[in-house]
Structure formats: C-alpha cells, structure tokens
N, C-alpha and C positions, 0 to 999 in steps of 0.2 A: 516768676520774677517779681520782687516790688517794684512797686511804683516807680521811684528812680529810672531803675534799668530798663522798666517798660516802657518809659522817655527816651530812653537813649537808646534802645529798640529802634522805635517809631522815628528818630530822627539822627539817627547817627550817620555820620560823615567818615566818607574815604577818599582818597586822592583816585581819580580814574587813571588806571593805568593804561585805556585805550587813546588818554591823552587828544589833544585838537587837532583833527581832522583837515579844519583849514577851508578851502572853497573849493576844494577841486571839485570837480563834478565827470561823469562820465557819459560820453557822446553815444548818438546811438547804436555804432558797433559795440558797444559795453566794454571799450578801451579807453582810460583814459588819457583826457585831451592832449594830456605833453606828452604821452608815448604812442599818438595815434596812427603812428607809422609802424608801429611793432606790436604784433599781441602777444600780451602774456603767455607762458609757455603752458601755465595749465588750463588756459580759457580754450589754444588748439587741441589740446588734448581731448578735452571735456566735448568741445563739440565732432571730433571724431568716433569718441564713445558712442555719443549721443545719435551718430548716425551709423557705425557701422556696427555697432551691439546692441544697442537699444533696438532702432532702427533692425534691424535682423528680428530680433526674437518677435518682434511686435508685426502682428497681420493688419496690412493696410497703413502702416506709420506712414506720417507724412511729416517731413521739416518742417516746422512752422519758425520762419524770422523771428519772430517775437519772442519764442523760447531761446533761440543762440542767442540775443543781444544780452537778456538776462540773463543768461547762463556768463558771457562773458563777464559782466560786471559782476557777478558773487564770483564769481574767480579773482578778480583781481583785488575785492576785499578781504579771500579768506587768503591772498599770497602776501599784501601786503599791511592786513591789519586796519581799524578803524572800522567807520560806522560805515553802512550805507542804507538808505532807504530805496526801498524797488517797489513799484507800484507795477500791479501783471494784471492786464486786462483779461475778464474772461476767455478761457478755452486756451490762454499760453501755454499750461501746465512749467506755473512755476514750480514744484515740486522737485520736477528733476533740474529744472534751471537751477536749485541750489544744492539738490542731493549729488548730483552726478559729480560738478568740481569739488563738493566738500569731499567723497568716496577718493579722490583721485588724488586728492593731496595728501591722504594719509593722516590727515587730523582730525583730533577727539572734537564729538560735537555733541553740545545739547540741541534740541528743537524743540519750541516751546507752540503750544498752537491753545486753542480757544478753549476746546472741551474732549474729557474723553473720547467722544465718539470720532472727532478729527483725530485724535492719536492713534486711533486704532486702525482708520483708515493709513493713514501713513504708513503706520508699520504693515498690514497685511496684505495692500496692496501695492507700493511703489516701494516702500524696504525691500520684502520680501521680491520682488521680481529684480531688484538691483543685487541683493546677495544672491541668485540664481544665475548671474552672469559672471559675478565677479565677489568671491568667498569674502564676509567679513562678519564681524560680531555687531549687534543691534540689540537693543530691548528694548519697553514701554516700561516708565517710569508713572506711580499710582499715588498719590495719598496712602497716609498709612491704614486710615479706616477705610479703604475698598480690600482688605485681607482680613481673610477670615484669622483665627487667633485662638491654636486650637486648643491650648490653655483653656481658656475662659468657655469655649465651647461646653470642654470636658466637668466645666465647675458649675456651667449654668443652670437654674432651679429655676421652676415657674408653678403657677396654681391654674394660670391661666389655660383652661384648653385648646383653642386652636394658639394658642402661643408652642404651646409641649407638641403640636402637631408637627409645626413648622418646627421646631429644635429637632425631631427626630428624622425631618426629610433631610435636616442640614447635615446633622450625625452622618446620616447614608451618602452626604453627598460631600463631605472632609475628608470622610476613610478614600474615596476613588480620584479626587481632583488633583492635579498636579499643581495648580497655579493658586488655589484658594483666595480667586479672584472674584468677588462680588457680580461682575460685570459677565462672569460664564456661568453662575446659579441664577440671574435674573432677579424676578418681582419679589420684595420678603421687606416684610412690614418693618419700619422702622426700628421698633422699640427694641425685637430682635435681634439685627443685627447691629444694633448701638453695644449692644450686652454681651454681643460675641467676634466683632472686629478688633483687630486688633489697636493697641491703646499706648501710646509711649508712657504715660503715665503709671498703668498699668502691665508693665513690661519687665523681667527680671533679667532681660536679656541675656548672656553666653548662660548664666545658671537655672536657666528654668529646662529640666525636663523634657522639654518637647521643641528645645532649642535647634535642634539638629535637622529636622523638619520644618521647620518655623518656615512660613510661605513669605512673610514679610522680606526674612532675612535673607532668604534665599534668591527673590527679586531682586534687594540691594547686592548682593552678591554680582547677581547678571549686568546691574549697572556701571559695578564696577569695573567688570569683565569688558563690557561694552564699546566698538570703536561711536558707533552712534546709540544717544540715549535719547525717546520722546517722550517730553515729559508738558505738564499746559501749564498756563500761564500763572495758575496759581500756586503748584506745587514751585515755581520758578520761585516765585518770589517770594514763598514763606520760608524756602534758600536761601536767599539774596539775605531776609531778616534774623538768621542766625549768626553765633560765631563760627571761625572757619572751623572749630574742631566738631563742631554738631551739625554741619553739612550735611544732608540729605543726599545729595546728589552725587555723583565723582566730581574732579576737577576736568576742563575741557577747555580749548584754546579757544574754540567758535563757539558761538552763540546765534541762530537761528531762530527768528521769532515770527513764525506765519499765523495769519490772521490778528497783522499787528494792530490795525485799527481798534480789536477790541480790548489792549493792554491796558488804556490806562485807567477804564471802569474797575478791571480786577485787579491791577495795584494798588489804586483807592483804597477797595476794599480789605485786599491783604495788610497793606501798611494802616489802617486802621481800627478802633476799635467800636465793637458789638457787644450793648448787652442786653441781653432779650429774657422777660419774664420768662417764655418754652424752654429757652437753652438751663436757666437758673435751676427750675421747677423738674428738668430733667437730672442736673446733676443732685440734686437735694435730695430726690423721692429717693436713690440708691443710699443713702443713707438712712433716711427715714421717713414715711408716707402711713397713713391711717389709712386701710382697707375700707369696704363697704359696710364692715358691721364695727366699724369703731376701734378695730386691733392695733397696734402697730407693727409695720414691716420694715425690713429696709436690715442694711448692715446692724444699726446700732439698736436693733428691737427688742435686745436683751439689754441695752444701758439705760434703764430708768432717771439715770441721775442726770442723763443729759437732755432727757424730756424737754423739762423745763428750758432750758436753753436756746434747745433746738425751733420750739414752739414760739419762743419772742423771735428768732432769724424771721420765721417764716408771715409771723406777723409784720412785723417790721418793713418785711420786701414790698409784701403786700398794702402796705399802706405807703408805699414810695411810688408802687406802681399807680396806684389811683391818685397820687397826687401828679406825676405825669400828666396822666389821661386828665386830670381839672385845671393844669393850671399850661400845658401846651397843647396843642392842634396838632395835626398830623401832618408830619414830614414839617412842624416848623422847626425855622435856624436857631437854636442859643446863641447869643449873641450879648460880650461883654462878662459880668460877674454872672455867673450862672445860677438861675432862681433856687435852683435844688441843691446848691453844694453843701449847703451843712446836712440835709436826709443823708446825702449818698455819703458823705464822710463817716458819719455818725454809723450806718449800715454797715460800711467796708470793717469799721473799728469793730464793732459787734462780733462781723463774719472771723475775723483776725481771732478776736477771744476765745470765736467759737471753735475754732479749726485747732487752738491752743491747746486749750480744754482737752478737744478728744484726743490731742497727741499725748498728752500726760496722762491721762489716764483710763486710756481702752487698747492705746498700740499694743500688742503684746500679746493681746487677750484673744487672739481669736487664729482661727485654722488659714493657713498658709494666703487660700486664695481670694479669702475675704479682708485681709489686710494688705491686700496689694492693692482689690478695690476700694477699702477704704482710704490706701495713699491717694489714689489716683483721684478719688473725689478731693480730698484733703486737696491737693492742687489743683483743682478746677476750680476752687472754692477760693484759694487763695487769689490765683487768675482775675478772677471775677473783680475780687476785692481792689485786687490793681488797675484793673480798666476804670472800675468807680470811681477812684482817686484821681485817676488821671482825665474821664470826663470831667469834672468837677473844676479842675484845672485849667483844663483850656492846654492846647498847643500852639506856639505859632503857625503860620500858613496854614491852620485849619478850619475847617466849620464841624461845628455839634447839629446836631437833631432831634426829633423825636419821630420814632413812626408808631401810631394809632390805629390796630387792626382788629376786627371783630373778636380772634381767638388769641391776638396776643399783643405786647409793649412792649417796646424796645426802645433804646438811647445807642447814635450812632456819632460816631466821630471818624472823619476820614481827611487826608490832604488836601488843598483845597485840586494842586497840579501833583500828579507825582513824577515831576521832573524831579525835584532833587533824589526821590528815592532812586530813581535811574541812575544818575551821574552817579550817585556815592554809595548805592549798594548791591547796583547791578551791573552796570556795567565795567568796575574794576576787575572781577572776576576772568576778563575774556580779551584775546587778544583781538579778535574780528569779529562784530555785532550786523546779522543784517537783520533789520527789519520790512517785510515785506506782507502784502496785502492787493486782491482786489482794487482798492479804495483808502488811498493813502495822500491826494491832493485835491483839489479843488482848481479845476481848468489848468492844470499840471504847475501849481504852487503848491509846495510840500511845508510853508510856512506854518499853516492851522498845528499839524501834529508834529513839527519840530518842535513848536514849542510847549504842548502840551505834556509829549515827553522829554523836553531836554536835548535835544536832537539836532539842535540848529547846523552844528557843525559838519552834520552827514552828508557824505554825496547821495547825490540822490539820481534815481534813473525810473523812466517812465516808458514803459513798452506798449503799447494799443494791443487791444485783443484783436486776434485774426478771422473771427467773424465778422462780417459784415454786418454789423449792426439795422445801418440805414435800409437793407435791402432785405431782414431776416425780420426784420419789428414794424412793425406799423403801430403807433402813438393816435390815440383817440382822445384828446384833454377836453371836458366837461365843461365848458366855460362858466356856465348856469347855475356851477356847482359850488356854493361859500359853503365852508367845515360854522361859521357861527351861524348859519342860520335854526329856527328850532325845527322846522322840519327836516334836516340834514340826513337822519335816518330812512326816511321816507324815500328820499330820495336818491339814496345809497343802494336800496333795496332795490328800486326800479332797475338801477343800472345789474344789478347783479342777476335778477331773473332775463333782465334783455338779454344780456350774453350769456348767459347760459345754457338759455332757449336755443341759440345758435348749436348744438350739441356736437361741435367738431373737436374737442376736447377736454381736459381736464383745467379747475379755476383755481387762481390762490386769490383768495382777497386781505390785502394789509390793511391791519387796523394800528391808528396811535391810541385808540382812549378801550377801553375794556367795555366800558359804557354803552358808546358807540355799536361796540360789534358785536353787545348781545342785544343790543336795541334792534341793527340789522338783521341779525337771526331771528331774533321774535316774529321779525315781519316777512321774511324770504324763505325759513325753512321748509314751511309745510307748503309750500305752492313748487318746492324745487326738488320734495320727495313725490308731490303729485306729477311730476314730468318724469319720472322713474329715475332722476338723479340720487347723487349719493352725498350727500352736506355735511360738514363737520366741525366744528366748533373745539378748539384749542383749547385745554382743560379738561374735556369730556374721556376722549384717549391721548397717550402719552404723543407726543409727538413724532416718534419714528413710528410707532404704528401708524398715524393717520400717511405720513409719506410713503411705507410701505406698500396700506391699500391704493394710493392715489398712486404710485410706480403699476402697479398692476392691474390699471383701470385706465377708462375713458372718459367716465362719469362721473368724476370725485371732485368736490366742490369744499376748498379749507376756508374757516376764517380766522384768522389765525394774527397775534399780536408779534411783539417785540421779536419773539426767536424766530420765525419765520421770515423774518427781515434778511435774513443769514442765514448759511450751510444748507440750505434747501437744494439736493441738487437731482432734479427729477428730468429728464429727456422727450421730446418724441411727443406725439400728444396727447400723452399721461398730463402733461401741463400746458396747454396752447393757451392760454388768458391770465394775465396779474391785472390783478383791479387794486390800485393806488388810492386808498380813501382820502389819505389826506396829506401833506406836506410834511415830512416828520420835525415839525422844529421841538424840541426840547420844551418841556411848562417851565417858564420861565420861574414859577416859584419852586420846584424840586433846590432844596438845599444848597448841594454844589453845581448846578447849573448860576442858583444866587450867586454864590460867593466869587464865583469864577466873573460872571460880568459884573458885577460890582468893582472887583479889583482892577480891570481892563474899562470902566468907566473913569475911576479916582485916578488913573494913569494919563487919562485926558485922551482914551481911545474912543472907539465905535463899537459898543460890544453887541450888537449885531451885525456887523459886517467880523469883525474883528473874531466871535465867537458861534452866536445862535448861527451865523447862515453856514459858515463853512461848517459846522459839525449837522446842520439839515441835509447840505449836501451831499455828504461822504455815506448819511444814511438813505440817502434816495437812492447815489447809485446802488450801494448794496440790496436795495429792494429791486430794482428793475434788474439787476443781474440774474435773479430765481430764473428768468422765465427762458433765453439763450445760455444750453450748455452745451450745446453741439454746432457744428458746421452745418449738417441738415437740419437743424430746428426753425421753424419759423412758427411766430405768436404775433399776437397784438397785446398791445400795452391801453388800458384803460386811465386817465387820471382825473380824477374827482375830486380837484382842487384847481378854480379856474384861475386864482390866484399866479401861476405860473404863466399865464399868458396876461394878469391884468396889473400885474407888481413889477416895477423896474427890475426886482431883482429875480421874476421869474426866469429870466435868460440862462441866469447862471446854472440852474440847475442843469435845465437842456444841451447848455455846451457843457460838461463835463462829463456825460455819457459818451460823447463819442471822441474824446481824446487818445 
C-alpha cells in the first residue's frame, strides 16, 4: 500500500458497534446488580453443564465458586453484549468460565490468547474435552507463514548443503503431513522455511496448481467452517488492520481475549511500524546477493542492466543504516522533525525507481515461479518504501525509535496507547468482547488497563483464586537487598545457592535486566552443578525444553528473563522456590514507557502512581503466580528487593496478591 493508505491503515476510525456499556458492573454472583434477583438463563445452564458433564467426565472435579461466578458473568456478556473485563485468580480455571456459556449459546466466537503454544493448549486440551461431551466444530487459527507452501517447496533450489539436507527431510515430511503446520515438523533453520512457507505475496491463489491441497487454504477453510476459532493476539489484530473484504479470519459475534494483560504490547506492535536492516537484507538478497567468490545470485542474476541500480539501493541503505547507528542511541525516542527524514525519503524514492525499473522491464521474462517471487519481493520492497515515508512523517499519538544491536538496525514507530486501535478497529467487529486475565487490576481497580486499552466503559468482575495463597506460600523479602547497589549480583547469587542447597525442589529465578542474570549465573552456576543440581540459563535451550526438563525433575534450577514472568505452569516440586530479583518497574527510558508518562505528566497527573507502579504491579503478580498452580502445592516466595517493605508504595504490591 503507499504511504497514504499505510496512514490510514495505522489510524483509521470506525464507529464501535459494541457502543457504551455505561457503569453497570457485575456482583459477585456474576449477575448483574439490577437483575440480582434472577440469573440469566444461560449462566443456569452453563453452571449445570459445568457440574453435571463436565463434573461427570472429570476424575476428582471439584466446584470451585470462583469458576461459577465467572462463568456467570461471561454469560451475561455473551447474552447481552458489550465489554467485560474478568480478572480469574489462579487455579479458577477461567477457560471453561468462558468456553462452557460461549458453547451453550450457540455463538461464533474468536479467542484470542498470548502465543501459539496457549492456542494449542486450548484447543487440545479444554476444546477437545468440551467437543467430547457435547459435538461442535473448533479450529486453531495460524499466521500464514507457519504453513508450509508446497508450491514454493516444489520450486525451491539451493547450493547450500545442509540447506538441500533439510529441503529433502521437508519433501519427506509435505508428501505425509496433513496440517503442513510448522509447529508438527518442529526445529528448521530460518532461512529455509522463509523460502518455503507460505507467502500472500507470493500466492496465485484458486489458480495455482497445487491449490486444492494447499494447507493454508484448507486451514481457512476449517475456520470458516468453525463454531469456535483460536486464533492470538497478533493474528487478531493484523485482522482488525485490514479491510473487511481481506479478513483473515471468519466473522464472529464474541470475542474472547485471554491473557488480556499482554494485548496492548502486541497491538503496539501490530498497529505499528518496523524497519529493520535483517528484515530489508532478507527481502533484497532473493533478488539479488554476491556469493563468496564474487557471482551474482538471486532472481535478477541474469539482469545485468539492473546491477547498477540494484548496487546504489544496497549502498544507499547502508549508509542510512550507519547514519542511525552515529547519529541516535539505542531504543532513543525521535522526537519533533526527524534528523533522518530527507535519507529515508530520498531511499524510499530510489526503492520506488527501483521496483519500477524491474516491473518494466524483467516482468515477463522469467519461468512461472520465479516471477511470483520476484512480485512478492517487488511488494515487500514497496512496503518498506511505505513504512519509510511514514517514519519520516511522524503520526499523531505516536513515538519513533531507534534500536542498536550488535547484528542488526532497526527504526520502530508504534502508538503511543492502543486504545483507539481498539475502539475503532477491533472492537466494532463483535457483538460481546470479554477481556480476561490472571492479572487485570491493581487491589481490584481495573482503571490502569481500562485505560490503556480503551476499556473504561467495561463491566468489570474480579474472582479470588481458590487456593489459599496465605497458607500454600510463605514470602521471605530480603530487606538488605537494593537492585542499585554494585555488588547486587553477589548477592543475588548468595540468595540463589542458599536455597537451593535446601534441595526440596525445583527454582525459577526472575530476572528484569539480562545483565543481571548472566552476571548471577557467572557467579552461582558452577557451585550449583557441584551440588549435583541441574541450572539453566534462558537463551541457552528454547524455553519449553528447559520447562519440560524442570516438569520432570526435582533438581532444575531456571534463570530466566521476561517470558518466564508468564505461562510458566509447572506443579508439585518440580517447582517449590521463585526467587524475585527485583521489582519489575518498567526503564523508565524504553521509548513508550517515555512517551506514555510524559503524556500523563503534561496532563498534570502522577505517572508513577498513575502508570510505572500499576503496570509493576500487574507484572509482580504474574511473576508470583508460576510458583501455586495447584490446590496441593505449596512453595516459598523469595524477594530481593527490600524496597517492598522500605517504599510507601511497597504495600501495594503485597495487597494485590491476595485479592
């Protein structure tokens, strides 16, 4: 799209059809307050389901209050429409609180959640035991690059040898798969499956050949088919940002969106834009790339005439990209007329020439499946050219960037809130939106992410987990322990070898700084393999292997950053100790963390009450939740940040675990 329309992409306006919600709120029966005398008809239902089917098939079920209160308020949202926000303490099992009345109502639903591997739980463990009681249609909804694309498979060439290695285990493994689903072939090097996933760009759709087969198509197909579709948060929204006739998705009355807390990072980033020297350098080299002995390769290897052209793009980029890296800092804000806008305009115009150029005169020229990837680059190329013109530009409510990494540059632009892409691109789409999560308030004020997302309007409902917290955790807080002092590692490490030593089970240790907790590992690991434990370091194995070993061990010891904060859910004492390094507030310099208190400063607010502590909050409790996922679990809680007991606002954090 040009420029323009990638503006009006990024900020287009709809009227919401789920319209103002208003104040109602719903009590803790999960009926609301002016009909608290009468429940809804499908809230009775749902918790009869819930107890004499579910309840039946399930060995040892047990009612939990907490799950009927929620169950009754997503019932009266998906009967009567509008927003609601549910915040489900650990062990409720909101899942069925909102699968069971969505199932009973007989309405299309999406469900949007955090990352593939929560989709898949969903669907193969609580879809699949719901269609097993009670017949209906369901599918997982994917990006289109997790399918393989057996076009391009069938077209693929390489010099490379273990590249040809891996093309031939794939060959073996397209002719037998039914789903030609990335996520059931597993581990395969990038560059490979970039070259053979499937590619809208690179797509001839109903007329190609191998249409009829096509794994993509046959997916959207089930979607369609679909009474419930799981699909995450990103493919949600790069839906939300099309027109309605290039929809992705089916249409659907509900909209279910669990593990809401982490929406409005990956709205950010879907409503805004990325352009990174790797991403460019990728799309370019399939065009055209100099081998190691000086050749050229690439689609256009036989177009001599556009050598020259091609070769000013590539310098060109390259001297934009170094002008980044001399003249901004990493992760700094642009801020006002942007230092770079005439490079990047001047590049975009070049790229425009260049893309010109090859349409006039190479289109034509070449065998069927090389001119589909040379469209496909041609449009990434143009893409590119668009995001440039529009960093260069500036959007309102946003902030620019730069990030500065050993192996690559990038220039980011994202919203500053994406509340308005909710009001006006997602939520017109749906009659009933519930947003739900773990960790949706701060000492049961659901203000912080109303307003992050737009949400004000929501009713809102708050259930307690039904584990006894107080009597399942015991809490050890480090008074002694300041995150700025310089020895902090030193003394990270201390606390990590004491408890471990205890060897009554499995440790997660959270870190906020990367720094930090290879600094602790330098100092703790080899003293915590000399106790015959088992240590591990995030980065080193992918993270569901390291949960994996630690699920099937006693002795497993993570240290582990950001994703461990979340979806961790390990039992029993494979996990008995979370070591809490430090207090997660936000670096106040990360970009839109700026721009967000800045703006709630200029408004004559507190934006640390107002912003840093409730978003520290929300990620605390998600960190202390890894360590209770059971009724019989019991652990201790380590925290090594004495700050919680020696800061007025330490309080806040500790009352909000047990609401």
């Amino acid at each position: 799209m040009g420029a323009v329309k990638y503006r009006d992409a990024f900020q287009r306006g709809k009227v919401s059809r789920c319209g103002k919600v208003g104040e109602k709120r719903f009590g803790m029966d999960g009926i609301e307050e002016r009909n608290r005398g009468e429940a809804p008809a499908l809230a009775g239902r749902a918790a009869w389901f819930l107890k004499e089917v579910v309840g039946s098939a399930l060995d040892d079920y047990e009612i939990r209050h907490s799950q009927v209160t929620m169950m009754g308020a997503c019932a009266g949202a998906i009967e009567e429409g509008g927003m609601l926000l549910a915040e489900a303490g650990t062990g409720t099992g909101k899942t069925f609180a909102y699968l069971i009345p969505l199932l009973l109502s007989g309405k299309r639903a999406t469900i949007s959640t955090r990352t593939i591997n929560l989709q898949e739980q969903i669907v193969t463990k609580d879809l699949s035991l719901l269609a097993s009681l009670r017949e209906f249609d369901y599918a997982i909804a994917k990006g289109r690059s997790n399918y393989l694309c057996l076009r391009r498979l069938a077209a693929f060439r390489t010099s490379d040898d273990n590249s040809r290695g891996e093309y031939h285990e794939l060959v073996q493994w397209g002719a037998k798969t039914e789903t030609g689903d990335r996520e059931e072939w597993g581990a395969l090097k990038a560059g490979v499956w970039d070259a053979v996933s499937s590619d809208a760009d690179a797509c001839k759709g109903a007329q190609c050949g191998f249409f009829r087969d096509c794994f993509y198509f046959k997916a959207r197909q089930q979607w369609g088919k679909a009474r419930i579709v799981v699909a995450n948060h990103a493919l949600v929204g790069i839906n939300a940002l099309l027109e309605r006739e290039s929809r992705l998705l089916p249409e659907t009355e509900v909209l279910i969106v669990d593990e809401a807390h982490a929406l409005d990072s990956v709205l950010s980033e879907v409503a805004g834009v990325t352009l990174a020297a790797r991403g460019f350098d990728r799309i370019f080299s399939t065009l055209l790339r100099m081998d190691e002995r000086g050749a050229y390769k690439g689609i256009l290897s036989n177009s001599p005439h556009l050598f020259p052209a091609a070769e000013g793009i590539k310098t060109a980029m390259g001297e934009l990209w170094m002008r980044v890296r001399r003249e901004l800092g990493h992760r700094e804000t642009v801020q006002g007329t942007c230092i770079l806008e005439e490079p990047l305009e001047s590049v975009a115009s070049s790229l425009r020439d260049f893309t010109r150029q090859i349409q006039t005169t190479t289109v034509g020229l070449f065998l069927e499946d090389d001119e589909l990837e040379l469209k496909a680059a041609i449009g990434k190329l143009t893409a590119f050219a668009d995001g440039m013109e529009v960093f260069a530009e500036g959007m309102p409510d946003s902030v620019r960037w730069a990030e500065i990494e050993e192996r690559n540059t990038a220039l980011r632009m994202a919203p500053v809130y994406p509340k308005d892409f909710v009001r006006n691109n997602l939520l017109p789409d749906y009659r009933s939106a519930i947003f739900t999560s773990a960790t949706l308030s701060v000492s049961g004020d659901f203000g912080f992410i109303g307003r992050v997302l737009g949400l004000e309007d929501a009713r809102t409902i708050t259930v307690p987990s039904p584990f006894d917290l107080s009597a399942q955790v015991s809490v050890d807080i480090r008074r002694e322990i300041d995150p700025r002092d310089v020895d902090n590692a030193e003394k990270l490490a201390a606390v990590v070898l004491t408890e471990c030593a205890k060897r009554d089970g499995g440790v997660l240790v959270l870190f906020t700084s990367r720094e930090t907790m290879k600094r602790t590992w330098e100092l703790a690991a080899g003293s915590l393999e000399a106790l015959g434990l088992n240590p591990m370091l995030q980065g080193e194995l992918p993270n569901r292997t390291m949960l994996e070993i630690m699920r099937e061990s006693r002795d497993s010891i993570i240290f582990g950053l950001d994703s461990f904060w979340e979806g961790v859910d390990v039992k029993g004492d494979a996990l008995k100790c979370l070591i809490i390094t430090k207090l997660p507030f936000e670096v106040p310099t990360e970009p839109i963390v700026r721009a967000r208190t800045e703006e709630i400063e200029k408004s004559g607010g507190n934006a640390f009450y107002a912003y840093s502590l409730p978003r520290a909050v929300l990620k605390f409790k998600q960190g202390f939740g890894r360590l209770i996922r059971s009724g019989s679990d019991r652990g201790r809680v380590v925290i090594c940040d004495g700050r919680i007991k020696t800061r007025a606002y330490g309080r806040t954090f500790m009352e909000s675990l047990y609401r």
